[in-house]
C-alpha positions in Angstrom: 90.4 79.4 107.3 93.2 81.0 109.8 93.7 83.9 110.9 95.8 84.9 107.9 94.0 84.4 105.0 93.5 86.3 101.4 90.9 86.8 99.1 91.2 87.8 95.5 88.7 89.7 94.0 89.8 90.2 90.5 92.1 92.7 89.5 94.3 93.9 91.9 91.9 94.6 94.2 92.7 91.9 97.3 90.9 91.8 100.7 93.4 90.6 103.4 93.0 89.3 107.0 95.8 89.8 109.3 95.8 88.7 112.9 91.9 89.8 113.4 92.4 92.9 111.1 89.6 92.5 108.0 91.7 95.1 105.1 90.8 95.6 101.7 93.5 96.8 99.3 92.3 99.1 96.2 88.6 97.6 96.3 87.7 98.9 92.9 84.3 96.1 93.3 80.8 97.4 91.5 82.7 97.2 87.8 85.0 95.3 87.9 84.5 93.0 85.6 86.5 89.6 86.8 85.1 90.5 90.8 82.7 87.6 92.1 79.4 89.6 92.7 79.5 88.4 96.6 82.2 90.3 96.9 81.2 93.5 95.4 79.6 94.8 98.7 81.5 93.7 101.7 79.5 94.1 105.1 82.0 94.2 107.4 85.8 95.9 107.2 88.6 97.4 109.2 90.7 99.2 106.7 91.0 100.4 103.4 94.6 101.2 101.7 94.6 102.5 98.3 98.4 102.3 96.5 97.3 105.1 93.9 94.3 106.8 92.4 92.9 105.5 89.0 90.0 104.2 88.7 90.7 100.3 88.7 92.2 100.9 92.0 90.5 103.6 94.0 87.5 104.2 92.0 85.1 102.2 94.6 86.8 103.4 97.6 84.3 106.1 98.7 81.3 103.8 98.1 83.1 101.2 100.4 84.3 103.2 103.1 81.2 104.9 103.5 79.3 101.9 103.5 81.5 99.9 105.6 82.6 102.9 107.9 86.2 101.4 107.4 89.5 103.4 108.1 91.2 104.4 104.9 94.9 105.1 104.3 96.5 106.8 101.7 98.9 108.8 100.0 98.7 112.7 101.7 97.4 113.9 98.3 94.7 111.3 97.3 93.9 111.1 101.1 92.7 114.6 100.8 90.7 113.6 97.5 89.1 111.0 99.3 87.3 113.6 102.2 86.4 115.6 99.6 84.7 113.1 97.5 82.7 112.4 100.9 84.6 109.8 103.2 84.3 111.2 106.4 87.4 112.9 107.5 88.1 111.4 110.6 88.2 107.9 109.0 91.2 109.3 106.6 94.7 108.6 107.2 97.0 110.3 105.4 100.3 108.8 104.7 103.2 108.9 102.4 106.1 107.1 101.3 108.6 105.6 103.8 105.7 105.9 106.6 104.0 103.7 108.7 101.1 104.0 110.9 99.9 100.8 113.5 96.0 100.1 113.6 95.1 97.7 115.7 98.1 96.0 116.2 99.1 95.8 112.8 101.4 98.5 111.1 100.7 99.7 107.4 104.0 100.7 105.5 103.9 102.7 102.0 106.9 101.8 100.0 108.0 102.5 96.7 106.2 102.2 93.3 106.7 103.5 90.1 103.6 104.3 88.6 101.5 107.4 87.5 98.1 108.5 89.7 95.5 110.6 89.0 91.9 110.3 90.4 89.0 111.4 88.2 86.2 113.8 89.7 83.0 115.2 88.1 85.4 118.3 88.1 88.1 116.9 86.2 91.0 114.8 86.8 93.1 115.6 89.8 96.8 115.2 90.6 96.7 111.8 93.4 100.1 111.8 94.7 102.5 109.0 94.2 102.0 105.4 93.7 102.7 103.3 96.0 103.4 99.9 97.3 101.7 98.5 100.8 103.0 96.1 103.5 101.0 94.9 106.4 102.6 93.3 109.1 101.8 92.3 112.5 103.4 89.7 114.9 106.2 88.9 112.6 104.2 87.7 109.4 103.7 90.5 106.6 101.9 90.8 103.2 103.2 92.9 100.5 101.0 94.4 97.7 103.0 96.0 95.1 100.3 97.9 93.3 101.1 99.2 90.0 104.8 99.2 89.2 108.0 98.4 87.0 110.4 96.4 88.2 113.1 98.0 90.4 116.4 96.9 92.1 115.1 98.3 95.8 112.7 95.3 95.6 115.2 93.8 97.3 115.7 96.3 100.2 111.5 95.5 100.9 112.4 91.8 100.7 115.3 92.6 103.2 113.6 95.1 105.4 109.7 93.2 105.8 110.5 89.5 104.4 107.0 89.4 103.2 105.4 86.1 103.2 103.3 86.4 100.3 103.8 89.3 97.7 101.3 90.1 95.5 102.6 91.7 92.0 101.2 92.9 88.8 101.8 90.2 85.6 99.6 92.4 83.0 102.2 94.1 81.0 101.8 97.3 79.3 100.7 99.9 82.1 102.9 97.4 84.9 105.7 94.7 84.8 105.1 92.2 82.7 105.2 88.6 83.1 109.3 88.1 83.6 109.9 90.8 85.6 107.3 90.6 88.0 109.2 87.0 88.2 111.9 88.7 89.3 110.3 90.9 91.3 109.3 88.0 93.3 113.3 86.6 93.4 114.3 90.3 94.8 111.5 90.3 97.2 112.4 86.9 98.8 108.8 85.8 99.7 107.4 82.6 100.1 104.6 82.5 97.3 104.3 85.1 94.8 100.4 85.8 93.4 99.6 87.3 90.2 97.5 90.6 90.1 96.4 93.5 87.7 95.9 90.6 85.0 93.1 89.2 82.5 91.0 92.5 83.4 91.2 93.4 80.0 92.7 93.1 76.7 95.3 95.5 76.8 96.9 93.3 79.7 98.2 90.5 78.0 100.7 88.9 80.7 99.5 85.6 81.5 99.9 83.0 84.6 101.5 80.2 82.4 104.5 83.2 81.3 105.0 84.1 84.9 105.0 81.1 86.3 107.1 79.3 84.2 109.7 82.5 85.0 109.0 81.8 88.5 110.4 78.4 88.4 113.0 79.5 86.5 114.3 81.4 89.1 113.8 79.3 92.0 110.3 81.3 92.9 107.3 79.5 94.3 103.9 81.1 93.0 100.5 80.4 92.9 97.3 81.9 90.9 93.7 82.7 92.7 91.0 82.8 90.5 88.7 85.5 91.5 86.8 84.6 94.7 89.5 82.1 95.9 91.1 82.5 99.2 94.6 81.3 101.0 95.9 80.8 104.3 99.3 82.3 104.3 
């Protein structure tokens, strides 16, 4: 495998190599349901970014960083949920919108999501900040996880500003885009090979591969689908 590479893990949860850099990206692992159980416990990681705060996103994210004693960057508001749930605080890095911070050589952007997020405590539920979209880039190559989201026109300014190779988008429906506007999510964003996420979890989420990628093609879009556990070089 090269030094780029992704793995899917089911969901949207998506563990990315960049130049050296081992990131995981909303690791929601022990329950998920469509995660390959050797990937549920990763040994070794450099960074975790979470795009928002529900539980099929960040809801493993303490358990991992603690155990993998990885960085973590967030959102200000669910950074600060995340020290007091127990991450240690000086492997938090708050963040927000329109911000970028470099770790190793390779810079993490927040961008723009439209989504809900709310993190659930023992307590009660919690206000998490915004949702958000990530890109990692480093030595001209980038990745761009959209996270939860409708479609929106300034897909194309991301497309324009960090000409992502791969983008990885939500196909579910119902709580994200669906099918046909993730497609053209995908044509605004201008990458190379658009992957599927946030999909097949559970019933409610009834976009499907064979919808998406038959919008892909309509539009001129390459894409691909990973089965949980696969990887790609990208």
């Amino acid at each position: 495998m090269s030094n780029n590479s992704i793995t899917y893990a089911g969901h949207s949860a998506v563990f990315v190599n960049i130049h050296g850099m081992r990131v995981a990206i909303d690791p929601w692992l022990e329950g998920n349901p469509m995660c390959p159980a050797n990937l549920r416990d990763p040994k070794a990681l450099d960074l975790i970014v979470l795009t928002h705060g529900h539980s099929d996103h960040a809801g493993d994210a303490v358990r991992v960083a603690q155990t993998t004693r990885a960085k973590l960057a967030a959102t200000y508001e669910l950074a600060m949920i995340m020290i007091a749930e127990g991450v240690q605080a000086s492997h938090v890095i708050p963040m927000n919108k329109g911000g970028s911070v470099e770790i190793s050589g390779v810079a993490v952007h927040l961008v723009n999501a439209f989504h809900s997020s709310s993190y659930d405590t023992k307590n009660g539920t919690l206000y998490a900040g915004e949702a958000c979209g990530v890109v990692l880039a480093s030595q001209g190559k980038s990745v761009y996880h959209a996270g939860d989201t409708e479609l929106f026109s300034d897909m194309s300014l991301i497309g324009k500003r960090f000409k992502p190779s791969v983008a990885l988008l939500p196909i579910g429906d119902r709580f994200t885009m669906g099918p046909e506007d993730a497609a053209e999510a995908a044509r605004l964003v201008g990458c190379a090979t658009a992957l599927p996420i946030h999909y097949k979890t559970f019933d409610l989420l009834t976009g499907t591969y064979e919808t998406f990628s038959s919008a892909c093609k309509s539009r001129g879009v390459n894409c691909r689908e990973l089965e949980p556990g696969q990887s790609m070089d990208w």
